[in-house]
FIMIRO-339779 format. One line per 3 residues: number of its first residue (from 1); their letters; for each residue x, y, z of C-alpha. Coordinates in Angstrom, 3 decimals. Example, Ala and Ser with C-alpha at 12.3 -4.5 7.8 and 13.67 -1.06 7.14 Angstrom:
2
1) AS) 12.300/-4.500/7.800 | 13.670/-1.060/7.140
//
This chain:
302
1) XXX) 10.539/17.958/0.260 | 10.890/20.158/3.217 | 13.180/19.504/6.113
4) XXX) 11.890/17.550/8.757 | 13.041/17.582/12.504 | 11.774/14.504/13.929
7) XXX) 10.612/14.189/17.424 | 9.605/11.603/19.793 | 5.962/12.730/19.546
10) XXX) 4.367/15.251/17.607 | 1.580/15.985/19.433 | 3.344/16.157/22.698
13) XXX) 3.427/20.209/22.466 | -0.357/20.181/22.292 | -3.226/19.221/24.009
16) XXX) -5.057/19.676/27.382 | -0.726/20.523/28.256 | -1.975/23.733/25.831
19) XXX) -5.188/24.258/25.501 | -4.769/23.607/21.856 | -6.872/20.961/19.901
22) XXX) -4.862/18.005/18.946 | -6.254/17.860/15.444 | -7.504/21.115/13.565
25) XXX) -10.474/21.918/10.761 | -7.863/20.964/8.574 | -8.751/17.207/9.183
28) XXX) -12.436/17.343/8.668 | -11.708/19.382/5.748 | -9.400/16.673/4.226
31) XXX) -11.857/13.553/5.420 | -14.744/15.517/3.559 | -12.374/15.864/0.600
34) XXX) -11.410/12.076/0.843 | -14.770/10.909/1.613 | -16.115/12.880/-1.725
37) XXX) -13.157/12.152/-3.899 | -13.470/8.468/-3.411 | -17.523/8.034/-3.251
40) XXX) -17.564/5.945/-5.823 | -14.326/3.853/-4.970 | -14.965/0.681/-3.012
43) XXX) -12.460/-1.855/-1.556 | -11.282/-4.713/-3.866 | -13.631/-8.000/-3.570
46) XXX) -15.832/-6.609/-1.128 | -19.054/-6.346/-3.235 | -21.131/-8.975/-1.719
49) XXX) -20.093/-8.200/1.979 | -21.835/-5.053/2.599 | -25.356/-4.273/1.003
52) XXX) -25.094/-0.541/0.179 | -28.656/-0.181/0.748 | -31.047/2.713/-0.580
55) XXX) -28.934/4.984/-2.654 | -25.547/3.672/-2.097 | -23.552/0.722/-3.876
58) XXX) -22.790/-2.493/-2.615 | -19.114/-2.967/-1.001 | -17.165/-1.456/1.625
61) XXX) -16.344/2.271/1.015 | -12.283/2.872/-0.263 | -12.799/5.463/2.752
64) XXX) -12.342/3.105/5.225 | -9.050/1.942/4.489 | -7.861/5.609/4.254
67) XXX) -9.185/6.314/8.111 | -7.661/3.216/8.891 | -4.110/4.383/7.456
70) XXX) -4.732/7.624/9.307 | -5.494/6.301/12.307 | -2.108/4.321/12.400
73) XXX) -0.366/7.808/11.812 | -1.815/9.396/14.677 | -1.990/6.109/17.087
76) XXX) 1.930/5.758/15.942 | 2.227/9.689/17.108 | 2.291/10.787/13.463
79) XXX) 0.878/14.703/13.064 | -1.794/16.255/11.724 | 0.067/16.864/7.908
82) XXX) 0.974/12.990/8.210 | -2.764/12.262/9.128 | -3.713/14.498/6.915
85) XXX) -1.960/12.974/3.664 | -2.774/9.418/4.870 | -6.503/10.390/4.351
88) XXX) -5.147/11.639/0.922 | -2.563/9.147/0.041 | -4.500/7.392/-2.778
91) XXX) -6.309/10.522/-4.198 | -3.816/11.456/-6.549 | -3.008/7.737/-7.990
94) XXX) -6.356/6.915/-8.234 | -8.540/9.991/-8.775 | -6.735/12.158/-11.198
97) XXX) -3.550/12.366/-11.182 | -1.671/15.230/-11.568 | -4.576/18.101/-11.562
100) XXX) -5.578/16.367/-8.645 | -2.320/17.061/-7.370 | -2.594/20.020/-7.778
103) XXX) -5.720/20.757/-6.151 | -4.777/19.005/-3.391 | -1.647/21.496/-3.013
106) XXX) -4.214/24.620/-3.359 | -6.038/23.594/-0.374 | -3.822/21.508/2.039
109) XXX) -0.489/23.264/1.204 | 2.688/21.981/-0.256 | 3.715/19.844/2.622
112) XXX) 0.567/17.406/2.359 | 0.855/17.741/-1.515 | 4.420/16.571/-1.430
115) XXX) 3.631/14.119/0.512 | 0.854/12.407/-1.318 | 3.177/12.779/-4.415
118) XXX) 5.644/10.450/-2.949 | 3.284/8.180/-1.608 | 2.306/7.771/-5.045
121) XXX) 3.527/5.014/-7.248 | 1.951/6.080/-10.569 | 0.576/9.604/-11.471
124) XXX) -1.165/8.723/-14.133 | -4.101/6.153/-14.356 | -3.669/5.108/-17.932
127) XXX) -0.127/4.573/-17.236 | -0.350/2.620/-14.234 | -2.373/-0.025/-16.033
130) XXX) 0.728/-0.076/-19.136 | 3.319/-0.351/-16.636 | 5.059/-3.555/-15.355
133) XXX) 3.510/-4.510/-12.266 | 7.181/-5.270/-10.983 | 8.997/-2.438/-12.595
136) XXX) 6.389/0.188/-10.643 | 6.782/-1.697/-7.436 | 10.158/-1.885/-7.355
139) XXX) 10.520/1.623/-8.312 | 8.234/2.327/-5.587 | 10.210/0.285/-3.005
142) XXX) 14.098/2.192/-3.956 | 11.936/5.423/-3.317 | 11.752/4.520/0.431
145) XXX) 15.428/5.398/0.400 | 14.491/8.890/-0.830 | 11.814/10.114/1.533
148) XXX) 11.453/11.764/4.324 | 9.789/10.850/8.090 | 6.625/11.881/7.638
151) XXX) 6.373/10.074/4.356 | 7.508/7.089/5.621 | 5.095/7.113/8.317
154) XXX) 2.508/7.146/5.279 | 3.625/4.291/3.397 | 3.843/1.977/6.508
157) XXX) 0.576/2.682/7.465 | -0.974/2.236/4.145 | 1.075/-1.081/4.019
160) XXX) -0.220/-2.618/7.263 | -3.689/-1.854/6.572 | -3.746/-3.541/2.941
163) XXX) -1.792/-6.331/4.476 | -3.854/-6.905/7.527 | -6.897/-6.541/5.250
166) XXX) -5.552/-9.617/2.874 | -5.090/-11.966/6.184 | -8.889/-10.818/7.088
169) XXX) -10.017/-11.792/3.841 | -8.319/-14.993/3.239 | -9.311/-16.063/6.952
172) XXX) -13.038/-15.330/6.566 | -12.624/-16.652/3.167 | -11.111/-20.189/3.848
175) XXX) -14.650/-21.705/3.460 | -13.732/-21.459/-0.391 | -10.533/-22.575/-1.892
178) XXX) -8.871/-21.838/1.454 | -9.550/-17.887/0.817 | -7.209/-18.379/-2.650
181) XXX) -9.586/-16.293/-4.347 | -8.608/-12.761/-2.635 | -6.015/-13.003/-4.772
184) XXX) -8.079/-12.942/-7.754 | -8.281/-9.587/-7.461 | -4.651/-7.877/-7.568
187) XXX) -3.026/-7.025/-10.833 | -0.721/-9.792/-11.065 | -3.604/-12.203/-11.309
190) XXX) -5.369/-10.827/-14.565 | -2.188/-9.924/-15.663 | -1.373/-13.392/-15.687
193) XXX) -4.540/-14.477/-16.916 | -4.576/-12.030/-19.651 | -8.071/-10.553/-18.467
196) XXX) -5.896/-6.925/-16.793 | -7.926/-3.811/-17.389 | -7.011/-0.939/-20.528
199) XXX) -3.452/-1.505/-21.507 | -2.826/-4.347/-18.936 | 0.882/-6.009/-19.388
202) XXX) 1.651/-9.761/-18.548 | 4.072/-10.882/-16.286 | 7.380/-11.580/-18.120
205) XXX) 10.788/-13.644/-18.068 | 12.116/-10.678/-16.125 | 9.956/-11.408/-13.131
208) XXX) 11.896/-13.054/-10.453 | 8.627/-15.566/-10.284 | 7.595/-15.432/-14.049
211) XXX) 7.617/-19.583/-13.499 | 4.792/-19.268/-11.488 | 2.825/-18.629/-14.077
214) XXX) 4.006/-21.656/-16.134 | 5.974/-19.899/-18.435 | 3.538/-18.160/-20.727
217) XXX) 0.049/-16.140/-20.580 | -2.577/-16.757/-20.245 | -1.855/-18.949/-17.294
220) XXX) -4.235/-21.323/-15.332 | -6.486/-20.067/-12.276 | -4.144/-21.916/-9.803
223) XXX) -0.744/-20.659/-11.621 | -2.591/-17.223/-11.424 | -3.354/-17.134/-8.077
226) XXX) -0.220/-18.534/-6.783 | 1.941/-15.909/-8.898 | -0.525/-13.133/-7.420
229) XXX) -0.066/-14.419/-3.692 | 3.598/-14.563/-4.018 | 3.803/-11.024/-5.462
232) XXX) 1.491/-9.551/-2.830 | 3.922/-11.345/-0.001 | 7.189/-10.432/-2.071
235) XXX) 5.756/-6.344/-1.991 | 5.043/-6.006/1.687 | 8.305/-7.928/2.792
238) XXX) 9.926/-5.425/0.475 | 8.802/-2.510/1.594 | 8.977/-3.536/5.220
241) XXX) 12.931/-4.753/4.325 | 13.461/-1.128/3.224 | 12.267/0.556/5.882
244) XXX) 14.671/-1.445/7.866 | 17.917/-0.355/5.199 | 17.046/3.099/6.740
247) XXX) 19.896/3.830/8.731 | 17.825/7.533/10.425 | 15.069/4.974/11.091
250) XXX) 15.833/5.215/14.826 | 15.682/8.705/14.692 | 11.970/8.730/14.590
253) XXX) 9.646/7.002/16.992 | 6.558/6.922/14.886 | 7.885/5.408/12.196
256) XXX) 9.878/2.526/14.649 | 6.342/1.644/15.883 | 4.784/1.336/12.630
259) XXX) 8.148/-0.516/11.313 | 7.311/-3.143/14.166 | 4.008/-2.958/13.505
262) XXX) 4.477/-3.887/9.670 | 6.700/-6.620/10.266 | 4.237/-8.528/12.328
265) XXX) 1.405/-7.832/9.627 | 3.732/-9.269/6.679 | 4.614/-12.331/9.527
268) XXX) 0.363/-12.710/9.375 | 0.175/-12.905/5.727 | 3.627/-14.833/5.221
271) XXX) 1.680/-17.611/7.268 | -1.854/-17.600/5.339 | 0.157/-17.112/2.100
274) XXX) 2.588/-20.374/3.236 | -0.868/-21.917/3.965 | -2.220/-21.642/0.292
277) XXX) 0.985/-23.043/-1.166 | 3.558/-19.819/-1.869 | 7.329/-20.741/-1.187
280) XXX) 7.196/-18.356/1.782 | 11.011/-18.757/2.236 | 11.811/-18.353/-1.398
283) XXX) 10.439/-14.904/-1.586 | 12.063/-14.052/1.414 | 15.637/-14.889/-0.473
286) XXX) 13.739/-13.056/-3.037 | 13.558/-9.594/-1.299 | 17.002/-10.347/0.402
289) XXX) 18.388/-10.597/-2.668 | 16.888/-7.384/-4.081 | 17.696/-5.931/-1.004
292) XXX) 21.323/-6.346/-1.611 | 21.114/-4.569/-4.945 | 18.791/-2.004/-4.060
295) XXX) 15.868/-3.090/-5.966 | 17.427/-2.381/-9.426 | 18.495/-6.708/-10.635
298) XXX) 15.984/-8.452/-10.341 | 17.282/-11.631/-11.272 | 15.590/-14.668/-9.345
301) XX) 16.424/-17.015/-6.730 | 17.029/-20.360/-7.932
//
């Protein structure tokens, strides 16, 4: 990865200051490529909330989580490469992995390409659906030790927009089950049910909350559901715990902002998580616990 010299602001060097645009083609030029890349990717369990109308599938478009992630990069004073690659974050894990990759380097250069890499928890689509749903996350969580700034900046924002989009769901949800089925639609929950997609794996004894699911697979709707909720809590306080374990972290205003900003979006779905039953304080041992040995044991809390 190349060298980064962090600065308060990134974009304090441009502007009216300048006479320079703050963002350049090279933005439309990566929405467009977003935008196409993902046409046919919509956000999970949002089929029946907007009617795609004439020529265009139900659901709300994947694209508006990714301009949602790149907004936080810029609001955070993230720039244009960080923007850039949070518009592109997901492209590579979910559209194609590796030649995608490589396109994406062709066009955008090596620094947005490197950064989408890392951002990447899988590289190949067959292989994210055989692999562990714990064993890739905490993988992906020890990388945060690894990467740069900019990167960082990335993952933070992608993590506050997927958690604040949970809490939005469960809330406009409650109606139902108390908004318990969002979390029908995360990988833990047909793992644990049996019903995962491909080469799907169920959870195992090694999962720190393998219980949850009452011990074997396929496990009930409610065991399901409450092993998916506590994963999804146990990932974001994670990543927002390693963040923290970054000793540069003050180094880099951006990424303190969207630090902050991630902690109060795990406190949000620590409270509708507590409110559908998950030991909210358990998996917060949990992560401290991993924490402590850097993601690698992940023996369980008692």
């Amino acid at each position: 990865m190349t060298e980064f010299d962090p600065t308060p602001n990134d974009l304090a060097l441009t502007g009216e200051a300048t006479g320079l645009p703050l963002l350049t083609v090279a933005y439309a030029v990566a929405l467009e490529y977003a935008v196409t890349a993902h046409a046919h990717h919509r956000r999970k369990g949002t089929e029946t909330r907007r009617p795609g109308g004439p020529g265009a599938a139900d659901g709300v478009p994947y694209v508006a989580h990714l301009l949602e992630t790149s907004a936080l990069v810029l609001d955070a004073g993230g720039d244009e490469e960080a923007a850039i690659a949070a518009l592109l974050h997901d492209v590579v894990e979910d559209q194609g992995g590796l030649p995608r990759a490589a396109d994406v380097r062709d066009i955008f250069g090596d620094l947005v390409a490197d950064i989408v890499l890392e951002c990447s928890d899988s590289l190949d689509p067959d292989d994210k659906l055989a692999d562990h749903w714990f064993d890739r996350k905490r993988a992906h969580v020890r990388h945060v030790d690894d990467v740069d700034f900019r990167t960082l900046l990335v993952l933070a924002a992608d993590k506050i927009s997927n958690a604040r989009a949970i809490v939005a769901d469960v809330r406009t949800q409650a109606h139902v089950e108390g908004g318990a089925g969002v979390f029908t639609h995360f990988r833990p929950y047909s793992d644990a049910v049996g019903e995962g997609k491909g080469r799907a794996t169920p959870p195992r004894s090694t999962d720190p909350f393998f219980k949850l699911t009452g011990g074997s697979v396929p496990a009930s709707r409610e065991q399901a559901i409450a092993y998916s909720a506590t994963c999804a809590l146990w990932y974001y306080e994670s990543v927002h715990a390693a963040l923290q374990r970054r000793a540069d972290l003050s180094r880099y205003a951006p990424l303190i902002r969207l630090t902050q900003v991630l902690e109060f979006a795990v406190i949000e779905l620590a409270a509708v998580a507590g409110f559908l039953g998950v030991k909210v304080q358990r998996v917060t041992k949990q992560v401290e616990r991993d924490a402590k040995n850097g993601w690698i044991d992940p023996v369980p809390v008692a």
